[in-house]
N, C-alpha and C positions, 0 to 999 in steps of 0.2 A: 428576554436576554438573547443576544446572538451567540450562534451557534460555533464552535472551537471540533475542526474535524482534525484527528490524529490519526496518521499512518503509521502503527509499528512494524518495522520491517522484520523480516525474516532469519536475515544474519546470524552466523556467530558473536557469543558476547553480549547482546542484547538484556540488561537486565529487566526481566517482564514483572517480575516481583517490585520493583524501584518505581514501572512506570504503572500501573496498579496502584500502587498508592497515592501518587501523585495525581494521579483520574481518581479516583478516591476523593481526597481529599478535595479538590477542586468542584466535583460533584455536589457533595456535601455542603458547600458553602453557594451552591444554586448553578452554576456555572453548567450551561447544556453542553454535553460533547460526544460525538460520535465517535467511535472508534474502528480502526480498518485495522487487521492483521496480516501478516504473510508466516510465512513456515517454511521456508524453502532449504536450510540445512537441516532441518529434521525430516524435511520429507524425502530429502537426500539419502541420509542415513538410511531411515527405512524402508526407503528401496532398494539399496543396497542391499540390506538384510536379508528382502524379501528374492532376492536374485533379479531383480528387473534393475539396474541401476539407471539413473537418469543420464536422460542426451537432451546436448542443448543446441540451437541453431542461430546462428549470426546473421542476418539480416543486411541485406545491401545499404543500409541506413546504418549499420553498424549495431543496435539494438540488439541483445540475445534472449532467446526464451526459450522456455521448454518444448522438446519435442512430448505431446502429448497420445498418447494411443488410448486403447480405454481400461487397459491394465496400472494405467501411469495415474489417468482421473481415478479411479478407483483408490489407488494408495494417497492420492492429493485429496480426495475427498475423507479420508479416514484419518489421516494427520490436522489439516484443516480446520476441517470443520467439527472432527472429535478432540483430540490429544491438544492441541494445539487454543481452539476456543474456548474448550471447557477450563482448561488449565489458567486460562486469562481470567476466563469469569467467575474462577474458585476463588482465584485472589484479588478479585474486584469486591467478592462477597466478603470476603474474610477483612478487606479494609473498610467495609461499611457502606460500598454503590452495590444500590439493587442491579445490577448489568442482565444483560439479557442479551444469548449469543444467539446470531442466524446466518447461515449461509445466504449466498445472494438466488437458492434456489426456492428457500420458505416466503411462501405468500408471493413468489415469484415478485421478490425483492431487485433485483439487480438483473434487469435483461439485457438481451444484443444478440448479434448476430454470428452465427457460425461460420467460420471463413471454411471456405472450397476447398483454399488451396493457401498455401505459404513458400512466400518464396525465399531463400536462405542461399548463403555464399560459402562455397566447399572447393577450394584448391585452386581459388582464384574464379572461379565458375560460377553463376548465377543460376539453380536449381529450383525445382519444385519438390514440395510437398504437397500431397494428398492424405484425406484420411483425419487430421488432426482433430482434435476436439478441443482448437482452443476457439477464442470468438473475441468482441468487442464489445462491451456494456454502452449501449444507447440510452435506456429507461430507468430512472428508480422507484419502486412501490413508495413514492413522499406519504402518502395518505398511511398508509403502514407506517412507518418512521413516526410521521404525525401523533398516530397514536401513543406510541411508544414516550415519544418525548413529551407530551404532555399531562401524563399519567405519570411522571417521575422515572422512568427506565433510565436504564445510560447502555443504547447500542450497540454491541461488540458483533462485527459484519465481517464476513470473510467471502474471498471466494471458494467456488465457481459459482457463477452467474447460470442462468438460462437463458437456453435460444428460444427463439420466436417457434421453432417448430417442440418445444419442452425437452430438450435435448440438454445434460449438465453441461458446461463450456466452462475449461481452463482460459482465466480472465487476468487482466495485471491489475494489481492492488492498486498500486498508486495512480493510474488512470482511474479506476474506483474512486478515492479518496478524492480524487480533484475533481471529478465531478458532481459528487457530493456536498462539497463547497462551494460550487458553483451554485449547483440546486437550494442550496439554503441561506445565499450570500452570505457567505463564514467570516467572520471577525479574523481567523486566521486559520490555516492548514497547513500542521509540525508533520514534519519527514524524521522519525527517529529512527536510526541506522546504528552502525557498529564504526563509524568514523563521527568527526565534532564537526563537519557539513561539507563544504565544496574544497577540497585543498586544489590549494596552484601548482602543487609537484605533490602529486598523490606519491606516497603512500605519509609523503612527512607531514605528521598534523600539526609542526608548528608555521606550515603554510596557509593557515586558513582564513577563504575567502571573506571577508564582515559582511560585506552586502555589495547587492550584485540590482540596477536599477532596472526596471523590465524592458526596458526602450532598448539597453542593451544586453539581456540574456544570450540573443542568438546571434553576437554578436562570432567569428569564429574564437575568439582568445577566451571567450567565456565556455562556450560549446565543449574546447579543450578539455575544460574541465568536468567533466562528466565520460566516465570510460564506463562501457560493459555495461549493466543494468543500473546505475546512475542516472543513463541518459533518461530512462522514460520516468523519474522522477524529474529529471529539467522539465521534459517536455508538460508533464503534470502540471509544473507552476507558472509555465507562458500560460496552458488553456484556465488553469484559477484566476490568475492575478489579471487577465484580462475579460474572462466572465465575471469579473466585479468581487472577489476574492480579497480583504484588505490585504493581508501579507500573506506571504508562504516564508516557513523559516524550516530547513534541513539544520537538523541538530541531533546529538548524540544523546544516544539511549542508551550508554552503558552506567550514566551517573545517578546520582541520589537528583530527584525534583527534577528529572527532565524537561516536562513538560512547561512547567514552571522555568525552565530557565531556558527554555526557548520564547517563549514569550516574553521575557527580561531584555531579548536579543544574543543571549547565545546560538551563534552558531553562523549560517549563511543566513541573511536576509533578504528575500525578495519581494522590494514593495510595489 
């Protein structure tokens, strides 16, 4: 049976209890599915708490991510890959899939490379960053996964990845997940977020996009649509849906049967 990889995103709102069951249930009935997490208002939060709060840097592509140091990986590795994955795989348990969580650093799961330098846009100006600890996933340990999935497991993968020199690296989920789907040519790869998928006038969700053809994603009127960290979920389903990825469908993760009713076709559809 083909593989069905799901991106939960990090957002507010998110019900992770709804989509739990829904992998669950789907599980249970044979269906192999991979799962990708993010955490990024909780890890918000409790950086806050912890006096480090988070900064983030906008990228001349327009793209934002985290400035990471190694006080920042440290709090992103204890939300993540603890608070965050276990809390998914308690209620993965509690709905009857044996799930099995791992960062992209166990078994040197999820590797890539450590960027030098990053370059980020600050008051109109094109700057560098030194120092970061984030990076790009190149590799996935398939033969690991392999395992997993034919033993009956159901995968719950978070970052950070490792670099080639064993170094943790702050990585983006959803480039995770889509090359995930790539590697496994996926039946489909669900983006569930805290919106119902691409809106044409963000923020009103009764503008939302049905489906968007991949010939024209990058088209600019399409492009539009994806502000702020949206975008590297676009750019996610141009690299899926053209490494051979049946669909990629962005849909909302706040309802009852998410996953299920992205695959119904709610939401944004990119075939």
């Amino acid at each position: 049976m083909a593989v069905i990889v799901v991106k939960v995103g990090g957002a507010e709102g998110i019900d992770y209890e709804a989509v739990a069951e829904d992998a669950a249930s789907l599980w249970r009935e044979g269906q192999r599915l991979i799962l990708v997490h993010g955490g990024s208002s909780e890890t918000n939060r409790i950086a806050e708490a912890l006096g480090h709060p988070p900064r983030f840097l906008t990228h001349p592509g327009g793209q934002v991510s985290r400035l990471t140091d190694r006080k920042t990986l440290e709090i992103f590795e204890m939300v993540y890959c603890g608070l965050v994955n276990k809390r998914l795989v308690e209620h993965l348990q509690r709905f009857g899939a044996n799930a099995v969580g791992l960062s992209g650093l166990d078994g040197r799961l999820l590797e890539g490379r450590r960027k030098t330098a990053v370059k980020y846009v600050e008051d109109g100006k094109v700057k560098i960053h030194r120092g970061d600890y984030t990076g790009t996933v190149e590799r996935v340990n398939k033969a690991l996964l392999d395992l997993l999935l034919s033993a009956g497991y159901l995968p719950v993968l978070t970052p950070p990845a490792i670099s080639y020199e064993s170094e943790a690296i702050n990585t983006d989920g959803d480039s995770i997940a889509a090359l995930l789907a790539v590697t496994y040519g996926a039946e489909a790869l669900v983006f569930l977020s805290n919106v119902p998928g691409l809106l044409a006038r963000y923020p009103d969700e009764g503008s939302l996009v049905r489906e968007i053809p991949i010939a024209r994603l990058e088209d600019p009127e399409y492009l539009a649509l994806a502000q702020g960290r949206m975008k590297r979920k676009v750019m996610g389903a141009v690299e899926a849906v053209r490494g051979g990825v049946g669909r990629v469908v962005f849909a909302d993760g706040r309802v009852k049967t998410p996953i299920r009713r992205a695959l119904s076709g709610e939401g944004t559809v990119v075939r």
